[in-house]
C-alpha distance (Angstrom), angle and dihedral (degrees) to the residues before:
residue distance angle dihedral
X1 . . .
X2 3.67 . .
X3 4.19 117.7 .
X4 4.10 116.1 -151.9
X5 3.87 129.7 -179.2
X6 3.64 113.5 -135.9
X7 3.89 102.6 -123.3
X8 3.76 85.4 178.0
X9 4.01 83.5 -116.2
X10 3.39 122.4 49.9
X11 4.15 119.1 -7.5
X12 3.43 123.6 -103.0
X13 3.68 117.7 -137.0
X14 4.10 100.1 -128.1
X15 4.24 103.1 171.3
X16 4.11 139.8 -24.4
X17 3.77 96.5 -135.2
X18 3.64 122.1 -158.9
X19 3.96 119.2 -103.7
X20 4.09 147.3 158.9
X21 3.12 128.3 -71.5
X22 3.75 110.5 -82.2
X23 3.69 96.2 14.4
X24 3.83 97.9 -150.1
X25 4.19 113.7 153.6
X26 4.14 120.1 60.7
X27 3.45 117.5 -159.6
X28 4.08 126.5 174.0
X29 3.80 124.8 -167.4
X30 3.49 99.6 -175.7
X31 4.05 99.7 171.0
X32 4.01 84.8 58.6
X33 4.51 93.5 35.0
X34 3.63 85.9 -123.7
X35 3.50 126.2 135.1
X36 4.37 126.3 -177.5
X37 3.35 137.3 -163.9
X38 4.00 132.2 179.6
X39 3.75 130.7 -156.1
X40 3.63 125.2 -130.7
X41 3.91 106.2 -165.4
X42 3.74 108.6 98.0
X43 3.46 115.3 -161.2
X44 3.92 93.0 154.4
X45 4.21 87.9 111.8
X46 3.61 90.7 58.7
X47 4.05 102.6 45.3
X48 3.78 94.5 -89.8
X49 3.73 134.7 110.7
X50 3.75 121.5 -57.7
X51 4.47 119.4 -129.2
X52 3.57 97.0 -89.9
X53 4.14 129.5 178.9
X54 3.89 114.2 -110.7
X55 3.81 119.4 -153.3
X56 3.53 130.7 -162.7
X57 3.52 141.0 179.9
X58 3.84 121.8 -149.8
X59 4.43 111.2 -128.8
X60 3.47 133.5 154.9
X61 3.47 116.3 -104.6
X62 3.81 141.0 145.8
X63 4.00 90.3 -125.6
X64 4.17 133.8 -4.2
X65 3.02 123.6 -79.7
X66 4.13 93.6 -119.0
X67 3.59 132.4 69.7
X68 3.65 110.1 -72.3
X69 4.07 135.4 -168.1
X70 3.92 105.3 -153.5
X71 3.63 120.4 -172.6
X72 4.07 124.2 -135.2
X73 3.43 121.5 -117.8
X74 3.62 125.1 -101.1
X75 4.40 122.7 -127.8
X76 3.71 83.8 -87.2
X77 3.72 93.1 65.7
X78 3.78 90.3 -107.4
X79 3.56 139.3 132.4
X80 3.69 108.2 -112.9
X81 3.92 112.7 -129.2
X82 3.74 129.0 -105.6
X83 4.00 117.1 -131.9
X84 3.62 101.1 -176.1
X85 4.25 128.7 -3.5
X86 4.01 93.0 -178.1
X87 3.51 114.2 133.8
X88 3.83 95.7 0.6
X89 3.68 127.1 144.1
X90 3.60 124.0 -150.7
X91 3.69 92.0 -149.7
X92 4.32 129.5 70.2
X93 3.61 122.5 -115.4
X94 3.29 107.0 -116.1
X95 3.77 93.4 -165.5
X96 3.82 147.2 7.6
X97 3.80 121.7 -157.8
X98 4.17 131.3 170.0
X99 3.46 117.9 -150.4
X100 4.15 129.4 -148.0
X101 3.48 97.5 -93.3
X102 4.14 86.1 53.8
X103 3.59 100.8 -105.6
X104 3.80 118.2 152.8
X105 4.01 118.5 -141.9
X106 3.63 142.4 -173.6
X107 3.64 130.3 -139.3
X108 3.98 119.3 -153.1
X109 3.67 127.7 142.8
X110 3.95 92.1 -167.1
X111 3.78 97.4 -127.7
X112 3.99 82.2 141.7
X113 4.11 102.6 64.9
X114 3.89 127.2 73.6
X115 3.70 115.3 -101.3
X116 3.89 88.6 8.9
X117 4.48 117.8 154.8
X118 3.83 87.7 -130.3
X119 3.64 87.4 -132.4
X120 3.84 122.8 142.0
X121 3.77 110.3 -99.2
X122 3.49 121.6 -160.9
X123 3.96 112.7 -156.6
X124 3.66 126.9 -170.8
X125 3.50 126.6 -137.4
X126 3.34 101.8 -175.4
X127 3.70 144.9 -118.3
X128 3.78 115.4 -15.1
């Protein structure tokens, strides 16, 4: 779900927020700055993510308050697009290693992503 101040001109692109699958009812509660939205795909019968109600409340701040991916801007001064985020980390791996049985690993210790422990994670990938 995209967020845009009305500048009375052109929009200004404010925040992409988060949402269900399917985002499908808009609500606004402006006397308590919230605003909800609930997702209508249901993919709950086949392993996937249920429809769900999103809430959020409107606050000035320089960033959210969640992990975020944010893209640079291209030499036209705009952001360039996303195709796909699934599966991405926001965080480099700061090492790969395969051990004797032939399992594949990833080293990060997160010091990359909001609100992240900074502890060394080790990730496997599976068998190679």
């Amino acid at each position: 779900m995209v967020v845009y101040r009305d500048t009375g001109a052109a929009p200004e692109l404010l925040q992409v927020l988060p949402t269900g699958i399917g985002p499908e009812g808009l609500l606004a509660i402006p006397s308590r700055n919230l605003f909800v939205a609930t997702s209508e795909t249901d993919l709950h019968g086949d392993g996937g993510a249920a429809p769900h109600v999103m809430i959020y409340q409107r606050a000035e701040r320089e960033a959210p308050a969640y992990p975020t991916i944010r893209s640079t801007k291209s030499t036209d001064g705009l952001p360039i697009a996303w195709g796909a985020l699934s599966g991405i980390a926001a965080d480099k791996v700061e090492s790969f290693a395969i051990n004797a049985a032939g399992d594949a690993y990833i080293i990060a210790d997160n010091d990359g992503v909001d609100n992240s422990s900074g502890e060394t994670q080790f990730i496997k990938l599976g068998e190679l």
